[in-house]
N, CA, C and O atoms as CSV, one atom per row, in Angstrom:
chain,resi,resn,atom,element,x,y,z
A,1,UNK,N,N,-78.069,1.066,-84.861
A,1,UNK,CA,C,-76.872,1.322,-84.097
A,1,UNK,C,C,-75.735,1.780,-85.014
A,1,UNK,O,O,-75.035,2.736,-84.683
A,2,UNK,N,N,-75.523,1.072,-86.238
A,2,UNK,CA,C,-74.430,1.445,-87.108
A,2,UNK,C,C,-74.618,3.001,-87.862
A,2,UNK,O,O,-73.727,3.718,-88.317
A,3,UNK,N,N,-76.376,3.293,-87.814
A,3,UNK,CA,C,-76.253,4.444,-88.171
A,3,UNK,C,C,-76.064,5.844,-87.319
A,3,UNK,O,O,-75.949,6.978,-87.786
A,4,UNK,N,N,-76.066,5.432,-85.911
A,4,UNK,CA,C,-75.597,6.315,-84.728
A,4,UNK,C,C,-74.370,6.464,-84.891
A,4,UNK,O,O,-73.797,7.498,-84.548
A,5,UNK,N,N,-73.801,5.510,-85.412
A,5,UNK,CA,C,-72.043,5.254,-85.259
A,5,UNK,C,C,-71.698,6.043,-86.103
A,5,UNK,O,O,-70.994,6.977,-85.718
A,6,UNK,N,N,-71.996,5.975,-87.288
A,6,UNK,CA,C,-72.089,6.687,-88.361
A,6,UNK,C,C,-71.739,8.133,-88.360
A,6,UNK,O,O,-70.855,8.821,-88.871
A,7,UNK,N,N,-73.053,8.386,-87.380
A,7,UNK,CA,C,-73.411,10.162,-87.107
A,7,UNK,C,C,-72.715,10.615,-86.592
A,7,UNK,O,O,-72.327,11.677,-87.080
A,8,UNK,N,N,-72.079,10.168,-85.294
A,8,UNK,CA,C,-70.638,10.366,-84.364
A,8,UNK,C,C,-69.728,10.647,-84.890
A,8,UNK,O,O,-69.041,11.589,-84.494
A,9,UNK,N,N,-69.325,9.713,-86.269
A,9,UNK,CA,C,-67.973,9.892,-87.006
A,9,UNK,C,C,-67.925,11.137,-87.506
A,9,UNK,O,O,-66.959,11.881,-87.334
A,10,UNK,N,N,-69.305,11.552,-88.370
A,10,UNK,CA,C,-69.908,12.319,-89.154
A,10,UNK,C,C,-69.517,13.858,-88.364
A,10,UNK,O,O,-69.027,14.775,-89.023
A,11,UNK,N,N,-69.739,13.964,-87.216
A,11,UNK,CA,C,-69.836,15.083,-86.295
A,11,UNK,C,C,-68.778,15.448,-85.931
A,11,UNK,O,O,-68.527,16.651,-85.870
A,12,UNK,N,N,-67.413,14.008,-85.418
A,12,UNK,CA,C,-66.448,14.233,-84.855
A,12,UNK,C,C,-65.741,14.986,-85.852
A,12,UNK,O,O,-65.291,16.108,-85.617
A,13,UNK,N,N,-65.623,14.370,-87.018
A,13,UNK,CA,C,-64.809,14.746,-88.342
A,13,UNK,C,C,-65.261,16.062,-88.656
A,13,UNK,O,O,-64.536,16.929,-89.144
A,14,UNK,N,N,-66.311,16.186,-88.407
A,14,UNK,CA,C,-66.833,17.737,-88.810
A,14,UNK,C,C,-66.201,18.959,-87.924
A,14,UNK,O,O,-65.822,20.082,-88.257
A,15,UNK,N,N,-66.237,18.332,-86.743
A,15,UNK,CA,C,-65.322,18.692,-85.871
A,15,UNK,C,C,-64.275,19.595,-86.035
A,15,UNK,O,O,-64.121,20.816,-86.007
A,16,UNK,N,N,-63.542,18.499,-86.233
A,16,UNK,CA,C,-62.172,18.313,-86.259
A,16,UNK,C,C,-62.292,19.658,-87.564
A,16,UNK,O,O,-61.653,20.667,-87.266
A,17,UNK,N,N,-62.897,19.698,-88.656
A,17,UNK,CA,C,-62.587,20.557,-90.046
A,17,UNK,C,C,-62.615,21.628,-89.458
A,17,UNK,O,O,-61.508,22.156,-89.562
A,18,UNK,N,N,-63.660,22.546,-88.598
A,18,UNK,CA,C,-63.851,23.485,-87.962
A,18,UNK,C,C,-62.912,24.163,-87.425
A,18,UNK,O,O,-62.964,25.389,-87.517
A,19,UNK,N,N,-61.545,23.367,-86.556
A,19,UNK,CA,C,-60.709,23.555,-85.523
A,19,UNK,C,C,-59.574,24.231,-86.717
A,19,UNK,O,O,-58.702,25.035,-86.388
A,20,UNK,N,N,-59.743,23.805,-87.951
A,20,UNK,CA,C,-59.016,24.208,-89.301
A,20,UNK,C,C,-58.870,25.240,-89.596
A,20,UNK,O,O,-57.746,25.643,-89.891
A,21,UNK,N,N,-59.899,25.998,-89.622
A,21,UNK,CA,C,-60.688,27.795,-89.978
A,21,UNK,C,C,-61.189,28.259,-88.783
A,21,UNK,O,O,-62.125,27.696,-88.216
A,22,UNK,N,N,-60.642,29.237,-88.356
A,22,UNK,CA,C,-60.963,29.842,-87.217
A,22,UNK,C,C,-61.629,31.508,-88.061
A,22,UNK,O,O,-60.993,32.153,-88.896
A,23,UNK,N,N,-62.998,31.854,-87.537
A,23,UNK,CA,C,-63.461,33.106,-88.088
A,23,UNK,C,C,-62.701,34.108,-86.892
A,23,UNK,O,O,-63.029,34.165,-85.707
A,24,UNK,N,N,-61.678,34.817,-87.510
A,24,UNK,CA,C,-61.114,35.606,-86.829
A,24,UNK,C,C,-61.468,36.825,-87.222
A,24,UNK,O,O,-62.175,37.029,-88.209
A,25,UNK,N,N,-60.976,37.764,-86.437
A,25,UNK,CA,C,-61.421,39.514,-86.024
A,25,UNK,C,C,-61.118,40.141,-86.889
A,25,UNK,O,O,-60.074,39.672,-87.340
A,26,UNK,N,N,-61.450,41.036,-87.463
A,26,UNK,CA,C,-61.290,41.782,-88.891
A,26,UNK,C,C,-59.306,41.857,-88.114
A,26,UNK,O,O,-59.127,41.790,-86.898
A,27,UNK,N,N,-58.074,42.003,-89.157
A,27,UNK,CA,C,-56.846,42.459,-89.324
A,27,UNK,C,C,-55.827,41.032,-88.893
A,27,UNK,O,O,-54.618,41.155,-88.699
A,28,UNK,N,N,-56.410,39.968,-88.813
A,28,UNK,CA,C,-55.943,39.237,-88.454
A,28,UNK,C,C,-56.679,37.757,-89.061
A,28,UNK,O,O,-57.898,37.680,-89.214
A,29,UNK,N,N,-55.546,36.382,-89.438
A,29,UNK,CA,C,-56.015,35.542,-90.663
A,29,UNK,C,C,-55.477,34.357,-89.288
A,29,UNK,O,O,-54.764,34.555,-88.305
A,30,UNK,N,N,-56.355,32.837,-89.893
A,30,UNK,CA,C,-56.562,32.219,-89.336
A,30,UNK,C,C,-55.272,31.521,-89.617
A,30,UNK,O,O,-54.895,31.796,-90.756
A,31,UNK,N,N,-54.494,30.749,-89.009
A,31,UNK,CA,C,-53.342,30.356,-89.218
A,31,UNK,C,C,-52.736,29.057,-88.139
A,31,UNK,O,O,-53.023,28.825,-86.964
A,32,UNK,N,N,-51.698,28.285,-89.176
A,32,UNK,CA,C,-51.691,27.370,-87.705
A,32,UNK,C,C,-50.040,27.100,-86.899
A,32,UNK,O,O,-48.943,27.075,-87.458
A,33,UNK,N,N,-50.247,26.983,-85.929
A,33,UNK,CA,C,-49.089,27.429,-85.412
A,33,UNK,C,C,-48.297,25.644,-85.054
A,33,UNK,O,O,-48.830,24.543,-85.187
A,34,UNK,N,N,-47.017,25.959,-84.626
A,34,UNK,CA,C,-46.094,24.848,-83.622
A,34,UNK,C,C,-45.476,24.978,-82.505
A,34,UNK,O,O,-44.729,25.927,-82.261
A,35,UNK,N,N,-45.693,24.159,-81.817
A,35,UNK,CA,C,-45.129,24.196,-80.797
A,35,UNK,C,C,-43.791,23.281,-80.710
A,35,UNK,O,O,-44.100,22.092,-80.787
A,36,UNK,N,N,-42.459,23.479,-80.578
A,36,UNK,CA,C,-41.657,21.951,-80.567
A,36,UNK,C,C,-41.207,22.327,-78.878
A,36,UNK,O,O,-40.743,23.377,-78.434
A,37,UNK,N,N,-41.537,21.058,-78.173
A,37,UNK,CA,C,-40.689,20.892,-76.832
A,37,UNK,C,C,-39.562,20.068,-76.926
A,37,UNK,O,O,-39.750,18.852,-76.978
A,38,UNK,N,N,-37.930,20.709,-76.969
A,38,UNK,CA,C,-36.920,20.060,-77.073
A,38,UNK,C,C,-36.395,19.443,-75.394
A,38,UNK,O,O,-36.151,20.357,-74.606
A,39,UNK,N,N,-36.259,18.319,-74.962
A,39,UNK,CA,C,-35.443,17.711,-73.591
A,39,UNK,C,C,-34.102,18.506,-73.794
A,39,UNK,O,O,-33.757,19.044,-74.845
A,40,UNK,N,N,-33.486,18.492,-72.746
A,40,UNK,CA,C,-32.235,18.999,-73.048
A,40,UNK,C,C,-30.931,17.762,-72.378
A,40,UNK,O,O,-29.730,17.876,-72.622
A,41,UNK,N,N,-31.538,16.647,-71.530
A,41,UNK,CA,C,-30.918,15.769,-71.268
A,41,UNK,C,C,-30.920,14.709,-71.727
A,41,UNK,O,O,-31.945,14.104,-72.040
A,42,UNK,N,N,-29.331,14.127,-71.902
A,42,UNK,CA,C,-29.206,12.903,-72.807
A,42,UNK,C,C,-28.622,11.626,-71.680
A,42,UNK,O,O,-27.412,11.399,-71.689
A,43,UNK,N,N,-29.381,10.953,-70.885
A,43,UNK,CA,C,-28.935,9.897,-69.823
A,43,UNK,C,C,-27.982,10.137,-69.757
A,43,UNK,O,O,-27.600,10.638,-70.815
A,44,UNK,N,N,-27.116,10.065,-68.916
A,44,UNK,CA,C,-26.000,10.459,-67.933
A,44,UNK,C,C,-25.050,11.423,-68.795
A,44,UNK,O,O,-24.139,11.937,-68.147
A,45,UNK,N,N,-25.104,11.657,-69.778
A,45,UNK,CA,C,-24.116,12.903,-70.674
A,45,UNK,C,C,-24.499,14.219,-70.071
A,45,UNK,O,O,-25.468,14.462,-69.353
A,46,UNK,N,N,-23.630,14.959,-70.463
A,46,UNK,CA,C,-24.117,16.122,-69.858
A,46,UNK,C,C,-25.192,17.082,-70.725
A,46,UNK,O,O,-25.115,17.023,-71.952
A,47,UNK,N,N,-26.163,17.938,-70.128
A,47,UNK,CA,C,-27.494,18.400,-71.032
A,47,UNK,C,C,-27.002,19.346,-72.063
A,47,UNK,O,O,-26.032,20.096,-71.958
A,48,UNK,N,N,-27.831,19.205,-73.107
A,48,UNK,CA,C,-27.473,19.964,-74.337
A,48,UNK,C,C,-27.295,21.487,-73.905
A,48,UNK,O,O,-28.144,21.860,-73.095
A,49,UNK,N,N,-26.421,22.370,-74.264
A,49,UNK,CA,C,-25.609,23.323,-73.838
A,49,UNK,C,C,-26.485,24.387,-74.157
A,49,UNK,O,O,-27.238,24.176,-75.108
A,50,UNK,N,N,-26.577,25.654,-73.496
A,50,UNK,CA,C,-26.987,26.854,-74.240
A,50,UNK,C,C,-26.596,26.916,-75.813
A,50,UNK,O,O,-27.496,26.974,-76.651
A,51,UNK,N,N,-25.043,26.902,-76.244
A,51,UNK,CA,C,-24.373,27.259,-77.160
A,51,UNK,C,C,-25.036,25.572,-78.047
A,51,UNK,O,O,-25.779,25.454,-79.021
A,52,UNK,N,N,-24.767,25.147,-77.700
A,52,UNK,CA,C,-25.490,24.099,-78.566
A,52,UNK,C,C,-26.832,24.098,-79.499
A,52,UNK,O,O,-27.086,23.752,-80.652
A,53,UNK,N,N,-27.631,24.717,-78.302
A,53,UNK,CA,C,-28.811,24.524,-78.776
A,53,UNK,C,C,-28.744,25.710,-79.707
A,53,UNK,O,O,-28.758,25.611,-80.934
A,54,UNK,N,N,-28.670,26.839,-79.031
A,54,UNK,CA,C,-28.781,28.277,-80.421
A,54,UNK,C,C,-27.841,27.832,-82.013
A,54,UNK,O,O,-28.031,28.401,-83.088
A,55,UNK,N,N,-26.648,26.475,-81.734
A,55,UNK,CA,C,-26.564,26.636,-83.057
A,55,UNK,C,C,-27.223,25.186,-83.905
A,55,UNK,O,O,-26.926,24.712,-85.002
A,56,UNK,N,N,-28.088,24.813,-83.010
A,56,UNK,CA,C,-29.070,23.600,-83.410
A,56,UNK,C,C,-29.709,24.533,-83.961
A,56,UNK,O,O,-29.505,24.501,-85.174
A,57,UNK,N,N,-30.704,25.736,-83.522
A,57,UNK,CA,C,-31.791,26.882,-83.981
A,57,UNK,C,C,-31.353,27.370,-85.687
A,57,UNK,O,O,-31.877,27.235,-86.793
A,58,UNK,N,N,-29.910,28.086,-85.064
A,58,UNK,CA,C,-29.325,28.645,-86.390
A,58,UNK,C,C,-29.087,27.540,-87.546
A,58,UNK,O,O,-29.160,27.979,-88.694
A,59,UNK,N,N,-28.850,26.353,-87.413
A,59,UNK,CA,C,-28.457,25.534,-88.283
A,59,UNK,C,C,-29.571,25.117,-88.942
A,59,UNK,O,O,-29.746,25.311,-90.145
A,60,UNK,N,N,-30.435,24.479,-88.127
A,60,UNK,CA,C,-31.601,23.221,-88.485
A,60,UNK,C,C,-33.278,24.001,-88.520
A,60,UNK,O,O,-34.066,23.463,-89.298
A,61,UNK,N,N,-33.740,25.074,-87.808
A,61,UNK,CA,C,-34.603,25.645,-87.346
A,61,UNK,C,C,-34.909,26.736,-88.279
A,61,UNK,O,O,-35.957,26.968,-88.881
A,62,UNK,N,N,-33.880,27.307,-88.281
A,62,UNK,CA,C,-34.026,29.062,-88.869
A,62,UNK,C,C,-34.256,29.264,-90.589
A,62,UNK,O,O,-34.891,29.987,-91.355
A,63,UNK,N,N,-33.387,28.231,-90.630
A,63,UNK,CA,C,-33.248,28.164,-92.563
A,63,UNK,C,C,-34.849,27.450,-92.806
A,63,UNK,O,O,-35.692,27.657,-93.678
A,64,UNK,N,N,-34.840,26.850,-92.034
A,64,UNK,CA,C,-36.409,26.037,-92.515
A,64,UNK,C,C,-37.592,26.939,-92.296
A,64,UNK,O,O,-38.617,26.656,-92.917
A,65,UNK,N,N,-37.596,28.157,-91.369
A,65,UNK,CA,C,-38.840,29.263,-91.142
A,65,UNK,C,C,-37.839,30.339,-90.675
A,65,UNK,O,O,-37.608,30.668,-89.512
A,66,UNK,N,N,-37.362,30.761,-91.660
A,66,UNK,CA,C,-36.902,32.188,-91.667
A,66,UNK,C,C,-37.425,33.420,-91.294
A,66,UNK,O,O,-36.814,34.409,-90.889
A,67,UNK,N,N,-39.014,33.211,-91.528
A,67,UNK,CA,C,-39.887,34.527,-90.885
A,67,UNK,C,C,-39.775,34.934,-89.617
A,67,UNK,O,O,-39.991,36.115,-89.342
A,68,UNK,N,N,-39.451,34.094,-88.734
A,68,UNK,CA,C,-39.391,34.300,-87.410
A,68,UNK,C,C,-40.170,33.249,-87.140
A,68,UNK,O,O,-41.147,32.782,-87.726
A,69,UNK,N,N,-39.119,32.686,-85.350
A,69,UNK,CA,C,-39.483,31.878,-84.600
A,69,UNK,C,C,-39.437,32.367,-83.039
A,69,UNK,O,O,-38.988,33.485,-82.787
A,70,UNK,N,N,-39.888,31.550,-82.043
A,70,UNK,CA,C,-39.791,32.202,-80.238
A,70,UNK,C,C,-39.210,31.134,-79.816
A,70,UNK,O,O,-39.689,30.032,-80.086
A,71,UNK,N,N,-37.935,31.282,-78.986
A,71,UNK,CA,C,-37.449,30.245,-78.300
A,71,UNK,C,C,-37.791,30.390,-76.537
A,71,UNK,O,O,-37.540,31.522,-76.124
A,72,UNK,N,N,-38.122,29.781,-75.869
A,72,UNK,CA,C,-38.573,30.376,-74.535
A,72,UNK,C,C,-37.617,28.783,-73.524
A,72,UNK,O,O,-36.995,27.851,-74.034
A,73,UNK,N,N,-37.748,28.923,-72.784
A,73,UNK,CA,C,-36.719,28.139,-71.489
A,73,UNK,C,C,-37.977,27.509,-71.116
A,73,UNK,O,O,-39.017,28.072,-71.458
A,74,UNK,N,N,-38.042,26.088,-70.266
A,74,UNK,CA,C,-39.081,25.107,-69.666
A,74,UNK,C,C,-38.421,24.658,-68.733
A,74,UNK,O,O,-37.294,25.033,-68.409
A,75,UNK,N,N,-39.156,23.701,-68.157
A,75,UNK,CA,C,-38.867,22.782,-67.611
A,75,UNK,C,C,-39.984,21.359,-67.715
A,75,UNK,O,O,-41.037,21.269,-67.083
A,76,UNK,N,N,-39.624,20.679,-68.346
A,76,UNK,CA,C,-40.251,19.093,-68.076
A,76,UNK,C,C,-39.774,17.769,-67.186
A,76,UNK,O,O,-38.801,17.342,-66.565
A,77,UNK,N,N,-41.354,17.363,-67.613
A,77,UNK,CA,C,-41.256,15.859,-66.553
A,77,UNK,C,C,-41.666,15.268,-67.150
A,77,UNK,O,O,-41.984,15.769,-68.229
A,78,UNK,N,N,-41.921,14.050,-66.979
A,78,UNK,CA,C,-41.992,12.508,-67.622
A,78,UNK,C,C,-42.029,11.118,-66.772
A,78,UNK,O,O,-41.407,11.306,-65.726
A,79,UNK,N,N,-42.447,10.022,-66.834
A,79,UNK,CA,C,-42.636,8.836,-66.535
A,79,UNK,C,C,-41.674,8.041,-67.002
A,79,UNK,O,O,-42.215,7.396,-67.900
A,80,UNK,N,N,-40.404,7.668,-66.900
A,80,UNK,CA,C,-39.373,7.316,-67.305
A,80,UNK,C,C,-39.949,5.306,-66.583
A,80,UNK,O,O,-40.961,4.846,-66.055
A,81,UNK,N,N,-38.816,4.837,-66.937
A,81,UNK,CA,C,-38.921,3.604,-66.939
A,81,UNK,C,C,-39.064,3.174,-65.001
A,81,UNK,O,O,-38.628,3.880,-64.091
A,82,UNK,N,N,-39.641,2.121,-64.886
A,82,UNK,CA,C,-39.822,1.278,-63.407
A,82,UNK,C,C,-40.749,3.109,-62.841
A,82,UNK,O,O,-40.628,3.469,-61.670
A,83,UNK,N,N,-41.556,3.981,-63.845
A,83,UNK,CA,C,-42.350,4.660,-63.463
A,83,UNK,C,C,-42.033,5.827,-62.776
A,83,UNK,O,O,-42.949,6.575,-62.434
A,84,UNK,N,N,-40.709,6.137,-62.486
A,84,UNK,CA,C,-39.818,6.868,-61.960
A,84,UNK,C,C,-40.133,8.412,-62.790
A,84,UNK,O,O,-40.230,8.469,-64.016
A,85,UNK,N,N,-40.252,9.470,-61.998
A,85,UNK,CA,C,-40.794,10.589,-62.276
A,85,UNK,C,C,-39.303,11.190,-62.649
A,85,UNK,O,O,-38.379,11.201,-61.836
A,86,UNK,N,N,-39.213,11.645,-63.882
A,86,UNK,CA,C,-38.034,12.315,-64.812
A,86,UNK,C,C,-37.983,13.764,-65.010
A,86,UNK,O,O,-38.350,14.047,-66.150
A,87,UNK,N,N,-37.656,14.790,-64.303
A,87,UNK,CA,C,-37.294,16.288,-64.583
A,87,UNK,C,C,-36.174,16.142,-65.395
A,87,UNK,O,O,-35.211,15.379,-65.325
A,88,UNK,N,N,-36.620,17.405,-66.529
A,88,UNK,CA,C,-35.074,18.065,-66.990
A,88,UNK,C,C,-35.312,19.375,-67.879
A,88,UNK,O,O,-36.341,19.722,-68.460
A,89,UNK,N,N,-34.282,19.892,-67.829
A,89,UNK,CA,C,-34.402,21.353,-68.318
A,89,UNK,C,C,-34.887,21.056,-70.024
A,89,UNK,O,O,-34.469,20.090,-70.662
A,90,UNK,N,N,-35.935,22.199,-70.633
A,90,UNK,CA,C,-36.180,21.900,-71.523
A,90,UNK,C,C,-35.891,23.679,-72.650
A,90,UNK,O,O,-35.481,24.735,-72.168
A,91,UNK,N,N,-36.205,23.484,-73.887
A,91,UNK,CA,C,-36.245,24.559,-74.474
A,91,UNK,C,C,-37.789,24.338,-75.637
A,91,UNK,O,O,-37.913,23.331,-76.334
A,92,UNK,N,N,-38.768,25.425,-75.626
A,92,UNK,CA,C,-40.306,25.174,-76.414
A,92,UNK,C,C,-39.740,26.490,-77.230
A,92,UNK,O,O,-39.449,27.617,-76.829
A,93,UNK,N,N,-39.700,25.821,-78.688
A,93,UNK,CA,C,-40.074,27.085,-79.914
A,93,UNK,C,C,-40.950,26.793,-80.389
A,93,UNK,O,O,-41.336,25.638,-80.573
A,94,UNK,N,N,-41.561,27.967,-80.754
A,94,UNK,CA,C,-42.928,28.277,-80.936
A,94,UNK,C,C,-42.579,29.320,-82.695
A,94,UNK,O,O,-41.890,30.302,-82.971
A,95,UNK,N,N,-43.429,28.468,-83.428
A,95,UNK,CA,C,-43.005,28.729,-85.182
A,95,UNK,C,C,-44.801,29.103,-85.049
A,95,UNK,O,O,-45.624,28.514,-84.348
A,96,UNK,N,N,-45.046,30.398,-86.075
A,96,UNK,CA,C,-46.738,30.353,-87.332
A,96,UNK,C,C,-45.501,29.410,-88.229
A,96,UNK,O,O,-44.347,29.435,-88.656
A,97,UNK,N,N,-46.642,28.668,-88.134
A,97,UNK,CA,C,-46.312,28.471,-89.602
A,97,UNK,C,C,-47.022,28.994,-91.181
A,97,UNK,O,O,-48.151,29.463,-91.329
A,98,UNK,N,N,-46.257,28.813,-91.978
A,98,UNK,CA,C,-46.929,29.585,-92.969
A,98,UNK,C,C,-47.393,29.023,-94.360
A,98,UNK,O,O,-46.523,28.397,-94.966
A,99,UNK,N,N,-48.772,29.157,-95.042
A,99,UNK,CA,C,-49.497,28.817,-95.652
A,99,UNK,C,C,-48.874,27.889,-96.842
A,99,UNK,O,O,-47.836,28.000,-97.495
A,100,UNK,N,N,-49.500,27.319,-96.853
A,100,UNK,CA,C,-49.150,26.407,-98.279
A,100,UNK,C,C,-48.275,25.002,-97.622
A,100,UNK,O,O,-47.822,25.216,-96.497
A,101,UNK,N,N,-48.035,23.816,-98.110
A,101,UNK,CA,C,-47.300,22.638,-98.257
A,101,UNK,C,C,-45.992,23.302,-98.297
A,101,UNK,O,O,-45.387,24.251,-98.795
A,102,UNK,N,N,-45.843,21.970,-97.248
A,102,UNK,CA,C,-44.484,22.121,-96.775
A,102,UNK,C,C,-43.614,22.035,-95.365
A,102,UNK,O,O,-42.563,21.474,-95.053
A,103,UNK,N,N,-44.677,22.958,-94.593
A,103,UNK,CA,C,-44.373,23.214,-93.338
A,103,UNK,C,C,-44.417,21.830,-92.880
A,103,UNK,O,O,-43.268,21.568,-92.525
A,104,UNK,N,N,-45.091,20.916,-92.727
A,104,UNK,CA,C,-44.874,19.794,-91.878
A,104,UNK,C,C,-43.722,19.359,-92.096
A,104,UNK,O,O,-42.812,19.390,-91.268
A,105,UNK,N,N,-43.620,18.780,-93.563
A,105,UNK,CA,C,-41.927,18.271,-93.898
A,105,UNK,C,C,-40.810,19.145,-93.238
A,105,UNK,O,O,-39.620,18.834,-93.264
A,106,UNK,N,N,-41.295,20.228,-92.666
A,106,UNK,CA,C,-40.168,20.975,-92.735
A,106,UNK,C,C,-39.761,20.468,-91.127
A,106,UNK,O,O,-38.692,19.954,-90.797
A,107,UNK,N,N,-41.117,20.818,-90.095
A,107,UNK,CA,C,-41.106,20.802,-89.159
A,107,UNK,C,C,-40.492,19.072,-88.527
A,107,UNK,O,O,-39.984,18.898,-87.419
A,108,UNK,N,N,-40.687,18.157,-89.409
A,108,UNK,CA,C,-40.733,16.803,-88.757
A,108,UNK,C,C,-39.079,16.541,-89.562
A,108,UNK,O,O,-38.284,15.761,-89.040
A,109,UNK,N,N,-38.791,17.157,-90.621
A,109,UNK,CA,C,-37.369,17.581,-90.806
A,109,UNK,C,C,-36.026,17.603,-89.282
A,109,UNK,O,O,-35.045,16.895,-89.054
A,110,UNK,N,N,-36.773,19.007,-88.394
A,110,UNK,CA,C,-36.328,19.740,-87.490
A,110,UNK,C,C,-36.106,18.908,-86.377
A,110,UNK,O,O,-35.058,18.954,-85.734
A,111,UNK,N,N,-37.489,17.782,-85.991
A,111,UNK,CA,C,-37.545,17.011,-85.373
A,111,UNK,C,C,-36.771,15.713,-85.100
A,111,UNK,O,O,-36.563,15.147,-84.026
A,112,UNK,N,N,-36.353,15.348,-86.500
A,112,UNK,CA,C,-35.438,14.276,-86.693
A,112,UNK,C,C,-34.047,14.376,-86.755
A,112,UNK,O,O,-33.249,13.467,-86.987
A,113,UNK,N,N,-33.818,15.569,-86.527
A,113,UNK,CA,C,-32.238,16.245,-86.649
A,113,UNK,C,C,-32.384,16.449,-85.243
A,113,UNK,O,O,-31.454,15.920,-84.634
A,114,UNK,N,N,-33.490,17.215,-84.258
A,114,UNK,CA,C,-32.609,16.840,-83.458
A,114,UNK,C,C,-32.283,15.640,-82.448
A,114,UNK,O,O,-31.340,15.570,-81.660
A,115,UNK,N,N,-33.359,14.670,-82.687
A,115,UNK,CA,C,-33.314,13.277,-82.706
A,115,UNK,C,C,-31.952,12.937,-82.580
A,115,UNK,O,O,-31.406,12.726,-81.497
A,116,UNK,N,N,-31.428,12.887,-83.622
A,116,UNK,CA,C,-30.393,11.760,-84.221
A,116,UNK,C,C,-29.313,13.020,-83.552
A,116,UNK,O,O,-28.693,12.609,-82.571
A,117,UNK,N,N,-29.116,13.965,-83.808
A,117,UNK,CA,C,-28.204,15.162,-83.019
A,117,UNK,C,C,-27.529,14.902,-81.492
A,117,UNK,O,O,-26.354,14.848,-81.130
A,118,UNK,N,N,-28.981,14.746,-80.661
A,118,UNK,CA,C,-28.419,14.838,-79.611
A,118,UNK,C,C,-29.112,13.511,-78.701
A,118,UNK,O,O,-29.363,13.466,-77.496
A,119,UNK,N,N,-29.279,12.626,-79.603
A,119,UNK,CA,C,-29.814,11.020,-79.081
A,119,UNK,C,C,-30.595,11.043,-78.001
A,119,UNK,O,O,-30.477,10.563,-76.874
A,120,UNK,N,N,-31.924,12.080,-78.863
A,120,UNK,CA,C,-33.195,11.697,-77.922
A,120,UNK,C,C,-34.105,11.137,-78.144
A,120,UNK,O,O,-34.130,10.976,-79.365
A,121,UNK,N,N,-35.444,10.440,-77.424
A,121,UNK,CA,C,-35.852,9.509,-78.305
A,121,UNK,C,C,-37.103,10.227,-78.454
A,121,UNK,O,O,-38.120,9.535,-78.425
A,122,UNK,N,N,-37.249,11.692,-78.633
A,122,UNK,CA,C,-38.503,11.948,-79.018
A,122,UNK,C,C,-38.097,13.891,-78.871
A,122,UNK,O,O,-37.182,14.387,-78.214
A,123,UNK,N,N,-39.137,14.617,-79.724
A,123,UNK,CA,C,-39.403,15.396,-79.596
A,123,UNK,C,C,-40.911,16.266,-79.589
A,123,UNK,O,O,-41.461,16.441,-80.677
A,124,UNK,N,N,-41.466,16.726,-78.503
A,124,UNK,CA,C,-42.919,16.756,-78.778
A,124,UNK,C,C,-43.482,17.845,-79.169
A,124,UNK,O,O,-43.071,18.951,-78.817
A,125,UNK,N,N,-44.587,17.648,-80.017
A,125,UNK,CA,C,-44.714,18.252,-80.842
A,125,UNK,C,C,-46.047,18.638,-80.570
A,125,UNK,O,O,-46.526,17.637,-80.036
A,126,UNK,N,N,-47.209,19.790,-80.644
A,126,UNK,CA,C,-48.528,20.517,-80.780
A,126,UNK,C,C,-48.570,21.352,-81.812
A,126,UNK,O,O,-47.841,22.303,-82.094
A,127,UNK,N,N,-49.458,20.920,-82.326
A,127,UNK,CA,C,-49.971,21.969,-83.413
A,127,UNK,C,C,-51.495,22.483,-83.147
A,127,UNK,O,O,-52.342,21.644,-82.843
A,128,UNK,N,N,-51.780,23.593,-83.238
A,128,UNK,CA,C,-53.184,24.555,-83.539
A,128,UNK,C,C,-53.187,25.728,-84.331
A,128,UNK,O,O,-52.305,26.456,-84.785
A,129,UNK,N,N,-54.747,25.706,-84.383
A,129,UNK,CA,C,-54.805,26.979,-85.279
A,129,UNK,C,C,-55.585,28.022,-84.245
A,129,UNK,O,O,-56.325,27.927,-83.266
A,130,UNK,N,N,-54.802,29.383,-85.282
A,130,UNK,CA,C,-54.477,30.276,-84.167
A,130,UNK,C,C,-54.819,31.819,-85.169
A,130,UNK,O,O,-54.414,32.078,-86.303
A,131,UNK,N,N,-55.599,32.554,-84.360
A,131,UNK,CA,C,-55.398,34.213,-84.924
A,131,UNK,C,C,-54.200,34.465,-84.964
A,131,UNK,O,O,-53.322,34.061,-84.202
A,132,UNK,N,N,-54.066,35.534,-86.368
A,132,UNK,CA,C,-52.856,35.449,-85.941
A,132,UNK,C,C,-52.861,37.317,-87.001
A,132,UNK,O,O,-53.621,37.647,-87.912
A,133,UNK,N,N,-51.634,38.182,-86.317
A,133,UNK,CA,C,-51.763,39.906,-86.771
A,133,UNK,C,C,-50.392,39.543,-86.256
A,133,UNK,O,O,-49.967,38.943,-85.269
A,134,UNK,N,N,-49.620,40.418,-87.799
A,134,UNK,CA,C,-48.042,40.263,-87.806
A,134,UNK,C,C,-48.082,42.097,-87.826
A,134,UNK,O,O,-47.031,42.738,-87.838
């Protein structure tokens, strides 16, 4: 049994390395991307502003991946407390990130600024790897 268990780990993990290197199409390199979903509401304050947020981007965002980033408009929901279903306007940038150490610090950097910025208690975060032709 422990050596079934074993094999599972063995496979999952192998897995998981795979999802790392993507064999992509000749002109284009395997690469991994971010997703950040920012809330834009702070309990009863009023929601973080257009003008706000672009100079959250310019300030905290841009200097950290200068190559270019995508800011796009959302909308989310959530399970808020006594289970109560939570809408609010959201903003998803979407960063490649780019090769070598670093990018995480950079990204969980971005995350904690705007945390403490605009007193939210989370920002969510996806990462994959992705073809990618600049």
């Amino acid at each position: 049994m422990k050596a079934i268990g074993a094999m599972l780990i063995a496979l999952a993990l192998g897995g998981c390395a795979n999802l790392q290197s993507l064999a992509c199409p000749a002109g284009q390199t395997s690469l991994r991307t971010a997703q950040l979903f920012f809330g834009r509401s702070i309990g009863d304050a009023p929601a973080v502003s257009e003008a706000a947020f672009r100079a959250f981007v310019d300030q905290e965002i841009s200097p950290r991946f200068p190559d270019g980033l995508t800011v796009l408009d959302g909308g989310g929901q959530w399970r808020g407390p006594e289970n109560k279903l939570i809408r609010e306007a959201s903003k998803v940038v979407m960063i490649v990130l780019p090769k070598g150490r670093g990018a995480t610090d950079r990204i969980e950097a971005v995350r904690d600024a705007y945390k403490a910025g605009f007193h939210q208690d989370s920002v969510l975060l996806v990462t994959e790897t992705a073809c990618v032709s600049f």
